[in-house]
N, C-alpha and C positions, 0 to 999 in steps of 0.2 A: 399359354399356361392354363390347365386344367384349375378349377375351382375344389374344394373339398370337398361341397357338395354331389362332386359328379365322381367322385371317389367312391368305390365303395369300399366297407370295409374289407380287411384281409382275410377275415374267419367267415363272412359271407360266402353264400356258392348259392346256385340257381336253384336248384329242387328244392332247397331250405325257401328261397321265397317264395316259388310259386307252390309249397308246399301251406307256408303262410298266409297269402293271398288266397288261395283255395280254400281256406279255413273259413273265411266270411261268406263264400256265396257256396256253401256246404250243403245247405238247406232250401235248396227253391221250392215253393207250392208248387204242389201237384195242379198242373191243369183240370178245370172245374168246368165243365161245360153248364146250359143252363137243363135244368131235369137233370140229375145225375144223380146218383147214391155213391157214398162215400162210404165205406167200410172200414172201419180204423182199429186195431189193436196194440195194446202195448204190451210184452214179453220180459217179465226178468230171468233173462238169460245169463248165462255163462259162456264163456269164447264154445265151446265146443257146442250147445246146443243152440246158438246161435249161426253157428255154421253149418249144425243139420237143417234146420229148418231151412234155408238159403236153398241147400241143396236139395229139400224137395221140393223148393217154389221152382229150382231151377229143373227137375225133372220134368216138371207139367209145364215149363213153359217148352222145353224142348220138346218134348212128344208133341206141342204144338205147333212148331214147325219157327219160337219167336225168339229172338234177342233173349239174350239169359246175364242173371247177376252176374259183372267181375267177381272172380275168386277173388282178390286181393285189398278191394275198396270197401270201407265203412257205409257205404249206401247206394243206392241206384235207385232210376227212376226211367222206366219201363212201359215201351207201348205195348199194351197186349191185347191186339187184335183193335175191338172198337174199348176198349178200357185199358188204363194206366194203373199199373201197379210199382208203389214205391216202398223199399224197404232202408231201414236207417239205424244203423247199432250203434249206441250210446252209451256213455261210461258203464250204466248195473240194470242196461234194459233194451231192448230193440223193440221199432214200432215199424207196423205193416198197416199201409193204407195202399185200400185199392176204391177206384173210382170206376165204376161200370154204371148202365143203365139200367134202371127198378123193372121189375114187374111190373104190368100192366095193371094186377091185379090188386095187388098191395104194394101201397110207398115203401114198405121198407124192406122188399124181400128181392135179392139181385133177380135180372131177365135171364132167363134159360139157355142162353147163348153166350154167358158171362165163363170166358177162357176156364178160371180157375173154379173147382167143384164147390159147393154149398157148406161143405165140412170142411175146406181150407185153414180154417182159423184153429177149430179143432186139435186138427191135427200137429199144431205148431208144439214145438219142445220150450218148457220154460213152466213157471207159472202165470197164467194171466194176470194184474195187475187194471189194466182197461179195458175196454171195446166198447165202441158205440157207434152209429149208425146214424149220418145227417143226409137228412133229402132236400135238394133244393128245390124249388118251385116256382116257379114264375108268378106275379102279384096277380095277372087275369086269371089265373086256371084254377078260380073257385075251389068244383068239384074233387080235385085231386087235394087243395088244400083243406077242403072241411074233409076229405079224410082223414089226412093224414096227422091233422089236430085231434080229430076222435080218437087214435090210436097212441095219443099221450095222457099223463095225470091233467087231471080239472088243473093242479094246482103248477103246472110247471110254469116256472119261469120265462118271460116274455117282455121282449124291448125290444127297441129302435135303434141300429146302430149303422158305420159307416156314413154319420152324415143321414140319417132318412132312408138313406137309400138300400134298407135291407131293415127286413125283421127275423128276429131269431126266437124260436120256442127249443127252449134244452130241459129234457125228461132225465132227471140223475137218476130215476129208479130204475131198477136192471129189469129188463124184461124177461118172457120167458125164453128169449132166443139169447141171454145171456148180456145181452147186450143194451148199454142205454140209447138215446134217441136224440135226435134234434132235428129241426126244421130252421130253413132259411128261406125264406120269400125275398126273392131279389126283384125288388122294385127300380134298376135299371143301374147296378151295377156293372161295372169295365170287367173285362175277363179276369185281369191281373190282380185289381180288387177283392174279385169275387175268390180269386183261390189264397190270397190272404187270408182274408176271412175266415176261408173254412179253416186253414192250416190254424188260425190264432184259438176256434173254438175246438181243434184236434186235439191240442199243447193243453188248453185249460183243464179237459177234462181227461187226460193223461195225468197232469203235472198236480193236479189235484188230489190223484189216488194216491202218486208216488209222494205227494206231504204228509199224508196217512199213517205212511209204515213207520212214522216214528212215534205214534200214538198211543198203540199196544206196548213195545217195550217203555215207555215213557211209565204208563199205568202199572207195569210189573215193577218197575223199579221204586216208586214211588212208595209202594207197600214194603220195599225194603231198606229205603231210605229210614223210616219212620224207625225202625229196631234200630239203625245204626246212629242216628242219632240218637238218642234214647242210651245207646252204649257209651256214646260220646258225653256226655250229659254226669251219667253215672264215671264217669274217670276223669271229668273234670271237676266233678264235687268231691272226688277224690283226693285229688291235684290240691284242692280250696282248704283240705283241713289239715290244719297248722300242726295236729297232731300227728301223723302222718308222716313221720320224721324218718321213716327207717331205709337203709340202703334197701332192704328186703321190698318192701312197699315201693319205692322207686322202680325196683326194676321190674316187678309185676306188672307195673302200671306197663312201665315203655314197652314191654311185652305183648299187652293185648292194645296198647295204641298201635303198635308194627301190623299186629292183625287185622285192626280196622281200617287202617291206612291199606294195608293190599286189597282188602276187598271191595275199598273203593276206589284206587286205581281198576282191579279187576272190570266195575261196572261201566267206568269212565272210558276206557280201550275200548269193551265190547259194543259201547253205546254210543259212542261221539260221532265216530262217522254218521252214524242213523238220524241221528238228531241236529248236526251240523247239515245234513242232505234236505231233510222236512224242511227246515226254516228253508234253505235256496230252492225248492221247488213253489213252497208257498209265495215266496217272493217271483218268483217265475209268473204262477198264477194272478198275485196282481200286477202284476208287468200288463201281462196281455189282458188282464179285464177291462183296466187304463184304456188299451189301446182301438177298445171297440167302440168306447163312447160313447156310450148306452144311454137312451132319453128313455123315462118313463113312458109306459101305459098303462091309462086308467083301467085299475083293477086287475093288474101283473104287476108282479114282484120283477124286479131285475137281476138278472144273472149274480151281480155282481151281489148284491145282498143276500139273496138265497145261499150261496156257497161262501161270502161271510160267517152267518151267523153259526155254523157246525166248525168250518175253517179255524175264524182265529180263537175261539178258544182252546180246540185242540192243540193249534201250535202255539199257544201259551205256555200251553202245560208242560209241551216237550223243549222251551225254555224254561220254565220256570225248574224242571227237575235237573236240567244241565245247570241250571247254577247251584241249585242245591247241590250239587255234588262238587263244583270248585268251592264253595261255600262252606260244606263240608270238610276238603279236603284240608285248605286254609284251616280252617281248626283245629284240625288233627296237628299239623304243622305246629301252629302256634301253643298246642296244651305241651306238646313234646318241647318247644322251644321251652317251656316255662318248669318244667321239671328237669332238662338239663342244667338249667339257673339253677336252681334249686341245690340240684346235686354238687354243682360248681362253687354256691355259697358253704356249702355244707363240708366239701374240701379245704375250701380257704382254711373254714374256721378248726377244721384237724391240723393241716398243715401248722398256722396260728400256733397251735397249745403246741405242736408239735414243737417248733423253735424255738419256742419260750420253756418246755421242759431242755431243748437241749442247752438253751444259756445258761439256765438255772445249773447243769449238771455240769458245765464247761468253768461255771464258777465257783463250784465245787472241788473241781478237780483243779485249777488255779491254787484256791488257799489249800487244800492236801499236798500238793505240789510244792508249794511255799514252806510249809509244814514241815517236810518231811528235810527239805532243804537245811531249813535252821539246825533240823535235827542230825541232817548228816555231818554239817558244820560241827556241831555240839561232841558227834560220835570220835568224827575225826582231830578234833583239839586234844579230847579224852585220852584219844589210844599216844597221840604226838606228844601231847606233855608227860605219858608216862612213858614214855619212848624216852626223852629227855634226862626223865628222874633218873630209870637205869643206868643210863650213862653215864649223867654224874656220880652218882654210886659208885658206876664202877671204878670211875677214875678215881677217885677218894679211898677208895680200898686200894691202890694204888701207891698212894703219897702224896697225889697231887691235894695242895691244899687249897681247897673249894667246899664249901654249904651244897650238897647235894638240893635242897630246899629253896634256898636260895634260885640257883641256878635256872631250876623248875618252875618258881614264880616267875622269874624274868624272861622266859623264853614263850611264854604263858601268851604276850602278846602277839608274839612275831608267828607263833602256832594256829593261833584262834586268825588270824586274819590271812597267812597263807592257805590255810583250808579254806578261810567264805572265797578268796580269791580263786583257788582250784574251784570250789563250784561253780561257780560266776563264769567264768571262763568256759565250761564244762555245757553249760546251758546255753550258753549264748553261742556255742559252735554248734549246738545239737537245733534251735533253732533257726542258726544260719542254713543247717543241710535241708530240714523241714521246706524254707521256703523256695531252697535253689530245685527241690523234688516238687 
């Protein structure tokens, strides 16, 4: 008998897992030999200019006679010739890093025999967003390192990471080949090691730019935060005076509350995504700064501090203005929540006089009711006793010997009390049909 665990489920099927499993080892480092130049850019693309570009990495590597991108996969990783070019499309971006050998002449310009042309990067469809440019070095080869240091800022960033066993200089400032810079002296890093590495300082200074793009709208919105709250402010000091009584004034108010309310859902749609993205890239960024383990050097700054201190306050801001606007919006909420009260109290109290004018009128119409009653009573004895009189009259004109007066008085009773009994009866069948209706 089969265990459950050896079960699998029934909505499971193969391509799903190995579709899943695939998902982990999605991303391997590009092979890094030692001397290499790495060439990194990041593209925010869209599905179709992401598939031009592809297709004309795939035309040059065809007319070179090499292995070309699947049409179908999110990434590849590509021998080309003596250099590896990997490309990788990502939820609102694609990045192309190619690893070929440098120039002889300058660390950071590819060797003349590098498959793909000089203006590659160029040529790609998107906006650029990254590119930067790491050379590795071997810890003896001096001359190629005090290069290739002179060809960075005095001030770039510099540490010790993997353990000792690698040092990193990273130039954030864009050169004039567009591009920023970095240097790794591998003092006797493993292959597998060493293209970690570079891939972790690839990610940082990718993953850094893309925390960026929520900075600008961040600052536009900020400036219009300050009017809406401001509006908000002014219709809640609205809301606040007692005087302020009128349906009229109520519904102005809820009126331009509905229009503040949309324009800040409006900003909150167009902006969340952007600002939910920056916080998980920045977090991205420090994932991998963590992972480098960077040891001071006297008189360098460390990676991880340098892109700090520009870093988190930016992405403060592009929190701090996403709560201001749930912050916001909650308000709006809550000022509408407090002028429906409002409105709702203000009903009771019509309804209130309302009911109490109708008792008042209900007891009104009770004693007229009453009133009229006795009266009918009074009408009807009136016209019966004279009803009466006649008749003894007449019979007396007759010969029969009877007091026509008499008669009249004594009938006087049985008159006056058959009529309140005809009303009595009268009412009480007429509110018998009332309650059976």
């Amino acid at each position: 008998m089969r265990s459950t665990l050896e079960q699998p489920p029934a909505t499971a099927t193969t391509w799903e897992r190995a579709a899943l499993n695939d998902e982990l080892f999605r991303r391997p480092p590009v092979p890094v030999a030692e001397g290499a130049l790495i060439l990194h850019t990041a593209m925010v693309q869209n599905a179709d200019e992401a598939a031009q570009s592809v297709q004309r990495l795939r035309s040059l590597l065809t007319s070179a006679e090499l292995a070309t991108p699947g049409a179908t996969r999110n990434y590849e990783l590509l021998h080309a010739g003596r250099s590896y070019l990997k490309w990788e499309r990502h939820t609102e971006f694609t990045t192309y890093t190619l690893v070929t050998l440098p120039s002889a002449s300058d660390p950071f310009v590819a060797d003349a025999e590098c498959v793909l042309p000089k203006n590659w990067m160029a040529e790609l469809d998107g906006q650029r967003i990254a590119a930067t440019k790491i050379r590795l070095i071997a810890s003896d080869d001096h001359q190629i390192l005090s290069q290739a240091t002179q060809a960075l800022r005095p001030e770039a960033p510099s540490s010790l990471v993997a353990d000792g066993q690698a040092r990193i200089w990273m130039d954030c400032s864009i050169h004039p080949d567009a591009c920023t810079r970095g240097i790794v002296c591998d003092q006797g890093l493993q292959p597998d090691r060493r293209a970690r590495l570079v891939q972790r300082l690839l990610e940082i200074e990718t993953y850094r730019m893309l925390a960026m793009l929520g900075f600008p709208p961040a600052r536009s919105v900020m400036a219009e935060l300050h009017d809406l709250e401001h509006q908000l402010r002014v219709l809640v000091a609205r809301v606040a005076d007692s005087e302020a009584d009128a349906d009229h004034d109520d519904e102005a108010t809820l009126h331009e509350l509905l229009e503040l309310a949309s324009e800040v859902e409006r900003l909150s749609a167009h902006h969340a995504y952007r600002f939910d993205a920056s916080r998980a890239y920045f977090d991205l960024v420090q994932e991998r700064l963590d992972e480098l383990r960077e040891e001071r050097i006297q008189g360098y700054q460390r990676l991880g501090n340098f892109l700090g201190r520009p870093l988190r306050p930016a992405i403060k801001t592009v929190d701090a203005v996403r709560r201001r606007l749930e912050s916001l919006s909650g308000h709006i909420d809550h000022t509408a929540s407090l002028i429906r009260t409002r409105v709702d109290l203000r009903l009771q109290r019509q309804n209130q006089h309302l009911l109490h004018s109708m008792d008042r009128r209900a007891a009104l119409q009770l004693r007229l009711q009453q009133t009229l009653e006795w009266l009918t009573v009074v009408a009807m004895s009136y016209y019966g006793i004279g009803i009466v009189l006649y008749i003894a009259k007449a019979l007396g004109a007759l010969g029969v010997p009877i007091e026509p007066h008499l008669v009249a008085g004594a009938a006087a009773p049985l008159v006056i009390g058959g009529a309140w009994w005809l009303v009595h009866t009268v009412r009480a069948m007429l509110r018998a049909h009332g309650e059976h209706h």
